[in-house]
C-alpha positions in Angstrom: 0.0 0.0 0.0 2.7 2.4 0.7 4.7 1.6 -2.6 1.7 2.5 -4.7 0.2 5.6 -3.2 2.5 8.1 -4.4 2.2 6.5 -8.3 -1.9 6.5 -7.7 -2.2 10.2 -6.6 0.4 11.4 -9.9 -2.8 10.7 -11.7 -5.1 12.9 -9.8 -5.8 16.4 -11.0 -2.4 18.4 -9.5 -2.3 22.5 -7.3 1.6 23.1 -7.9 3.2 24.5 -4.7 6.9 25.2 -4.7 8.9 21.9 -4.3 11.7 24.0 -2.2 9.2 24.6 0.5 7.7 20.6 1.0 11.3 19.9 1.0 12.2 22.0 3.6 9.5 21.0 5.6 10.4 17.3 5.3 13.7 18.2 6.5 12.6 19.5 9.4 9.6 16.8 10.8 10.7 13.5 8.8 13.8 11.2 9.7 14.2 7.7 9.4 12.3 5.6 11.8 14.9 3.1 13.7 14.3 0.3 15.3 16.2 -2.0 17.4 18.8 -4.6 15.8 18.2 -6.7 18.5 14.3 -6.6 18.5 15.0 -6.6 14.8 16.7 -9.9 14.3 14.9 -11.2 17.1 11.5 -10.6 15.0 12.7 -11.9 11.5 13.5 -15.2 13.5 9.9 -15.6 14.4 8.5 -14.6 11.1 11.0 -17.7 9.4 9.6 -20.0 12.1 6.2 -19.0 11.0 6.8 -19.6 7.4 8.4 -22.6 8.1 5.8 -24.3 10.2 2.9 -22.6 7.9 4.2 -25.0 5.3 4.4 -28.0 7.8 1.1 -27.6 8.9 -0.6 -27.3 5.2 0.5 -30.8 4.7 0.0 -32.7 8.6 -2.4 -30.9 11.0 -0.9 -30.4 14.6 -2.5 -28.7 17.1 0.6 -27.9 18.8 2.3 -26.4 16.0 -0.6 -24.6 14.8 -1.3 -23.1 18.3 2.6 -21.7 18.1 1.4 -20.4 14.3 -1.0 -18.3 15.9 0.9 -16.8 18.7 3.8 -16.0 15.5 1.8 -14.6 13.1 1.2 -11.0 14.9 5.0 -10.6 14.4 5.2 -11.8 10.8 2.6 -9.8 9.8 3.4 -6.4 11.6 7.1 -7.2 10.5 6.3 -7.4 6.6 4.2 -4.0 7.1 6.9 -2.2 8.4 9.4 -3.7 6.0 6.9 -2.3 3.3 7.2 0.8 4.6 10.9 1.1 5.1 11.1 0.5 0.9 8.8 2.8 0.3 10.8 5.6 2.1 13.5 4.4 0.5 11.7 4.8 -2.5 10.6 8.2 -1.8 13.7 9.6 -0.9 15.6 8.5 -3.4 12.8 10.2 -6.0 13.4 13.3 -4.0 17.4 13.2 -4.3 17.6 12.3 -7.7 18.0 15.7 -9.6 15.8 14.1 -13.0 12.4 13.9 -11.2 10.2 16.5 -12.2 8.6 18.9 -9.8 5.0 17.5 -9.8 6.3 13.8 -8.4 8.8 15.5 -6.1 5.7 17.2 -4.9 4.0 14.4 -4.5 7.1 11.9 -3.5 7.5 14.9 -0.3 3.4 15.3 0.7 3.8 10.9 0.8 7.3 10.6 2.2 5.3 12.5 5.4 2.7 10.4 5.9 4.9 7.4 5.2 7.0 8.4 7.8 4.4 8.6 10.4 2.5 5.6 9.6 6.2 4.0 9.7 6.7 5.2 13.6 3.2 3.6 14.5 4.1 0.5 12.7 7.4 0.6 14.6 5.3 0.5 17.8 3.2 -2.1 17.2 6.4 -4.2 15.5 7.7 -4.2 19.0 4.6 -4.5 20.9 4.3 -7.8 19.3 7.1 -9.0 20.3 6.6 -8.5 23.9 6.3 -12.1 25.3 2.6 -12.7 26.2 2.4 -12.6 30.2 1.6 -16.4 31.4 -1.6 -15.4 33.6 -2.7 -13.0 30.8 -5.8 -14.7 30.0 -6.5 -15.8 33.4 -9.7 -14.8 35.7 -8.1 -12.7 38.7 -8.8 -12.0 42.3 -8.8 -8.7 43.4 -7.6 -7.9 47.6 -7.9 -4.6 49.2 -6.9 -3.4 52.6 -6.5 -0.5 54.6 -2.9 1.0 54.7 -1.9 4.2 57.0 -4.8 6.4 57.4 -6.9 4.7 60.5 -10.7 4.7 59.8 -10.7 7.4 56.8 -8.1 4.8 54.9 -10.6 1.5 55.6 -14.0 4.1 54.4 -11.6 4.0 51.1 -11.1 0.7 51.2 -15.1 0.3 50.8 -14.8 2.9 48.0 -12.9 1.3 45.8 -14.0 -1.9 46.6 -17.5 -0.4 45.1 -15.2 1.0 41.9 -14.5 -1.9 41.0 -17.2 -4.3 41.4 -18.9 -1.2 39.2 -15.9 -1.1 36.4 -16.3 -4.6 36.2 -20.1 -4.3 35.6 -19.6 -1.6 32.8 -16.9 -3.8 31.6 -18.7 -6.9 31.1 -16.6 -8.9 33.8 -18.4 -11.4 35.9 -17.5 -10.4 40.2 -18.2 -12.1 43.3 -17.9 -10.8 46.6 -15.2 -13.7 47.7 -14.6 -12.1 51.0 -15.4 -9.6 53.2 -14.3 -8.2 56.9 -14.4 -5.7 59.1 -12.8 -4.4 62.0 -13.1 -6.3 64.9 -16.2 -8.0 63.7 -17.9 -4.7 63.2 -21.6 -5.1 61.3 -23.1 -2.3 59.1 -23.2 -0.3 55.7 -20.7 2.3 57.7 -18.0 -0.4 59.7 -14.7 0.1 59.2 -13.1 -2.4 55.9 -10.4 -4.8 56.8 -10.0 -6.8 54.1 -12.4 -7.3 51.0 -11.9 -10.2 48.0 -13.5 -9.6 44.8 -13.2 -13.1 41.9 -13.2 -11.7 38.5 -14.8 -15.1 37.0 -14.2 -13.9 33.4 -10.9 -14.7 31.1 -8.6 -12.2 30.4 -9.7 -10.7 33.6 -6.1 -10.2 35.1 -4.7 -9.1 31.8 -7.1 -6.3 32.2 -6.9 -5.4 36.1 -3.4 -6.5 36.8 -1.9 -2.9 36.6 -3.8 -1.9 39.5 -1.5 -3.2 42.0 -0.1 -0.6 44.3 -0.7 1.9 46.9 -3.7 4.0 46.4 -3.6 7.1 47.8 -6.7 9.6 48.8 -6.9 13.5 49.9 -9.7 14.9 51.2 -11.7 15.8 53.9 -12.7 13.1 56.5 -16.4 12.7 58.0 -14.9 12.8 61.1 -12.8 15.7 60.8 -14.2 19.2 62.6 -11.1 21.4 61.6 -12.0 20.9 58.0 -8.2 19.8 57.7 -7.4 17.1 54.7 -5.9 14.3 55.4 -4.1 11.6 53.3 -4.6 7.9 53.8 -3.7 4.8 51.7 -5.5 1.3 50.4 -3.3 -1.3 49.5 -4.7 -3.3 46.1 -3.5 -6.7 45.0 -4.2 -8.4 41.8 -3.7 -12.1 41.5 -4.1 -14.9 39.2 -7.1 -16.9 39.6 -7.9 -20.7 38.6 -11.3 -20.6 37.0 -14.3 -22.0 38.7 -16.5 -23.4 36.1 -15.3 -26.8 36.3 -12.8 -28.6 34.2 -14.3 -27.0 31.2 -11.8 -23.8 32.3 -8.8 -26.0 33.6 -8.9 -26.6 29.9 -8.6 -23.7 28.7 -6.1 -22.5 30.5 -4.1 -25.8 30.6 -4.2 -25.6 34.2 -3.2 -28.9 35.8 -3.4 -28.6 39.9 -1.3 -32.3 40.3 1.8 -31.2 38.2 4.5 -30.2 40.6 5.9 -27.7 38.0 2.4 -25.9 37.9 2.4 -22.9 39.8 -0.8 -23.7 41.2 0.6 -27.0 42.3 0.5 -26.8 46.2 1.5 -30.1 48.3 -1.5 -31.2 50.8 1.3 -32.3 53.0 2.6 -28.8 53.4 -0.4 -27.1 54.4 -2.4 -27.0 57.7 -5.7 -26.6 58.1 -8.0 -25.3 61.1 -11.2 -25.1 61.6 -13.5 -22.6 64.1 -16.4 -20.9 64.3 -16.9 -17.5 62.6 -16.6 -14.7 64.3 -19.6 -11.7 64.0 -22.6 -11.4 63.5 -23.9 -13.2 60.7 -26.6 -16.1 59.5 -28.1 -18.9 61.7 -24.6 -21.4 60.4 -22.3 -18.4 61.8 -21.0 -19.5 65.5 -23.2 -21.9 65.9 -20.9 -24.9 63.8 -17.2 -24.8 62.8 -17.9 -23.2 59.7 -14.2 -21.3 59.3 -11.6 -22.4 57.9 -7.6 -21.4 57.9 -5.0 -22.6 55.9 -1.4 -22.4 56.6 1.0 -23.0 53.9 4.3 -24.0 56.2 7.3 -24.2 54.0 6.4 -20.0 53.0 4.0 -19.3 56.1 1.1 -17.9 54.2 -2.1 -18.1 55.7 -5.4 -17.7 54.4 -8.9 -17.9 56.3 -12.2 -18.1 54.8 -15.8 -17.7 56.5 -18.1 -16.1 54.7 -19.4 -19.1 53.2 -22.4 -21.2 54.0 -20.5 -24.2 55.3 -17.4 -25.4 56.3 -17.2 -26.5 52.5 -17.6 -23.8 50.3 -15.1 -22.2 52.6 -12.1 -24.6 52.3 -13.1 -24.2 48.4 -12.6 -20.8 48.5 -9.3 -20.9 50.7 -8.0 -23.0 48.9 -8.4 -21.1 45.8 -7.1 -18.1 47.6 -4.3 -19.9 48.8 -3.4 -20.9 45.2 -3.4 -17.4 43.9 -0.9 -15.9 46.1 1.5 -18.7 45.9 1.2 -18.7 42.1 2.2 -15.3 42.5 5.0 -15.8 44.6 6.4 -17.9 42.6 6.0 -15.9 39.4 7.9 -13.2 41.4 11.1 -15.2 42.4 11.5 -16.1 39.0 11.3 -12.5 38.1 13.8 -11.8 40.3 16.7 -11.5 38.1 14.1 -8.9 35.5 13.3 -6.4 38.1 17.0 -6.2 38.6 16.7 -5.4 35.0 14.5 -3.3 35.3 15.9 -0.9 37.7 18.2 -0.1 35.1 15.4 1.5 32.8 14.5 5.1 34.5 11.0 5.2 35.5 10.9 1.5 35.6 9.3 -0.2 39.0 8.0 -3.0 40.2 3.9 -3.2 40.5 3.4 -4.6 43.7 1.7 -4.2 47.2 4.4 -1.3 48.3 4.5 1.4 45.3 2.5 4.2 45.5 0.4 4.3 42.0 -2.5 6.6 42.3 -3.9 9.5 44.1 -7.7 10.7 44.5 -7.8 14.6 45.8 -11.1 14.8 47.0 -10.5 18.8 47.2 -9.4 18.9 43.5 -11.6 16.4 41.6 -8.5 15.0 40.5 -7.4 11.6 39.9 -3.3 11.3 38.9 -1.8 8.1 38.2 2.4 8.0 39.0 3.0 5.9 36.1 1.6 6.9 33.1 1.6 10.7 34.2 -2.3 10.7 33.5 -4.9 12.9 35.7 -8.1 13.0 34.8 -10.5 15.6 36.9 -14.0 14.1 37.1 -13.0 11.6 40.0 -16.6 11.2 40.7 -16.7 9.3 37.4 -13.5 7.4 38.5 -15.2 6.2 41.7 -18.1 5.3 39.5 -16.1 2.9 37.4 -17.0 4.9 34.5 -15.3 6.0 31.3 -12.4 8.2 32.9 -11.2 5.0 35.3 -11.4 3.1 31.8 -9.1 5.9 30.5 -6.5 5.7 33.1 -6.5 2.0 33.6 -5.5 1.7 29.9 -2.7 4.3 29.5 -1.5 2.4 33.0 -2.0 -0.4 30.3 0.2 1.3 27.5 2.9 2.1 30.1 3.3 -1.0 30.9 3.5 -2.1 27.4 6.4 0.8 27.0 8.5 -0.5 29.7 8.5 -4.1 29.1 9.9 -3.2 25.4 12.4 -1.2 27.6 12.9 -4.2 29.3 13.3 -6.2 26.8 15.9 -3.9 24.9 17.8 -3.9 28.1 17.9 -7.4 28.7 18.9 -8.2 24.8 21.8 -5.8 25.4 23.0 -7.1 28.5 22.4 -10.7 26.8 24.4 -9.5 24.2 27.8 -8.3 25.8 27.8 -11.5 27.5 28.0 -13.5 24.2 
């Protein structure tokens, strides 16, 4: 498409404009769009594996090898359009430097050259989008855990505030949420007790790839209920995304090839290494609730992680439901440790952090309207929309998304060249 569009408009009816000027103006906004050598040679290697097991699999059918097909052919084909594009530059320039081309193509050969170059830095960015390895929960349903950070009784109210933002963004989003869990202070029963901890299951697929930036510290300013000096205060939430096994039945261990006896899954958890106890719940609550030994905790020994569960009817759905918690965060855990060695990476690229329970990510001024995010650099000042789950949390959550995006390929040029002074 970009060879031809120069040679298709020389056809139209023509407005001469001095060549001199177009040229000067390409001079000044046009250069040639680079690209890594490394992320380079690392995408023609994928796009010859394509081509080579395209032809395999027109002869034999594999599901295997087709599957791989699939997750190559976003790099072949967003390699081949930015190849295309690179000739046609090539093309266009060398029109422009070669004193025989008359002064109607040279008009035209700048005007394209222009938007040639432009579509070639977007193509650029989606080259090495591509090329970013998929993340291995990506597709997964997730489990979201908030709880009250510094901030005393104004930080748990906020807690209960964005636990309502979300269960609303998922709504507006389409994503199936449970309530998996939630606690108050001491026991503490009605619509105002204080938040101590609060589980929400996002059932649906693809459900961590979506939320899984909105791990951090979140931060609010403004005005408590209980505060007579009209003074603002600051207070923080802590937000936790995890990885969640699906709970449709083996229909979804399918699909995400989830297999909870293979020691190298990281779901796979020992029986042998965990403890379990049993109690009565504590509160308030149904006619099951301290009457039997509905509660369950789980200790995980070898890493110490405990998880309790009694919001459930029975004694059942609760050790169901810890154990699925229990899963989660050791899944993550482990995903972590191997990480290891990439945040060190990673702390090589400026602005580059790790997502986790202890970096500050957002901040809601109450005062202000205003809702900034610390990654991306977007703020946004309708935070009553934010709170709502509505289109401006939408628009932060995905330039968190597209900031992520931006530092992985950081990453991922920094790892390549350390990789490559090694060799």
């Amino acid at each position: 498409m970009f060879r031809t569009s120069w040679i298709s408009r020389r056809c139209l009816e023509m407005i001469r404009k001095p060549a001199s000027g177009r040229l000067r103006r390409f001079n000044s906004t046009v250069t040639q769009s680079s690209f890594s050598p490394a992320l380079l040679a690392r995408a023609r290697g994928m796009a010859i594996e394509h081509d080579k097991l395209s032809k395999e699999t027109a002869e034999t059918f594999d599901a295997k090898t087709s599957k791989r097909i699939g997750e190559l052919k976003g790099v072949a084909e967003a390699l081949k359009e930015w190849e295309d594009a690179q000739e046609s530059m090539s093309e266009l320039q060398g029109l422009l430097k070669d004193p025989t081309t008359d002064a109607e193509l040279r008009d035209l050969a700048a005007d394209d050259l222009n938007s040639t170059a432009a579509a070639l830095d977007a193509l650029a960015k989606r080259l090495a989008t591509s090329l970013m390895p998929k993340h291995p929960f990506e597709d997964m349903p997730c489990l979201i855990e908030i709880r009250p950070g510094a901030g005393g009784g104004e930080a748990a109210i906020f807690a209960g505030d964005l636990l309502r933002m979300y269960t609303a963004y998922c709504s507006r989003k389409g994503l199936r949420s449970t309530l998996l869990k939630y606690d108050t202070a001491d026991g503490a029963q009605g619509e105002n007790a204080p938040l101590a901890e609060a589980i929400i299951e996002v059932e649906s697929p693809g459900a961590y790839g979506e939320l899984r930036s909105e791990a951090g510290i979140h931060r609010v300013q403004r005005v408590p209920v209980t505060e007579k000096q009209g003074r603002t205060h600051t207070s923080a939430v802590s937000v936790l995304v995890l990885p969640s096994l699906p709970t449709s039945g083996s229909e979804g261990l399918e699909m995400h090839e989830v297999d909870l006896n293979d020691p190298t899954s990281d779901y796979y958890v020992n029986p042998a290494d965990v403890r379990t106890d049993v109690m009565r719940a504590r509160g308030a609550g149904g006619q099951h609730v301290n009457t039997t030994d509905s509660a369950v905790r789980l200790t995980h020994i070898p890493t110490n992680t405990v998880v309790s569960m009694q919001d459930g009817r029975s004694q059942h759905q609760n050790r169901a439901k810890a154990w699925l918690l229990l899963r989660s965060r050791l899944a993550q855990a482990k995903k972590e440790a191997r990480e290891e060695e990439v945040v060190a990476l990673r702390r090589n690229v400026i602005g580059v952090a790790k997502m986790g329970r202890g970096d500050k990510v957002r901040t809601y001024n109450y005062g202000q309207q205003r809702v900034s995010d610390h990654r991306s650099g977007i703020t946004v000042y309708n935070l009553d929309d934010v709170m709502e789950g509505g289109a401006e949390l939408n628009k932060v959550i995905q330039s968190v998304k597209e900031w992520l995006g931006e530092r992985e390929i950081e990453m991922l040029l920094t790892e390549n060249e350390i990789y490559s002074k090694k060799k």
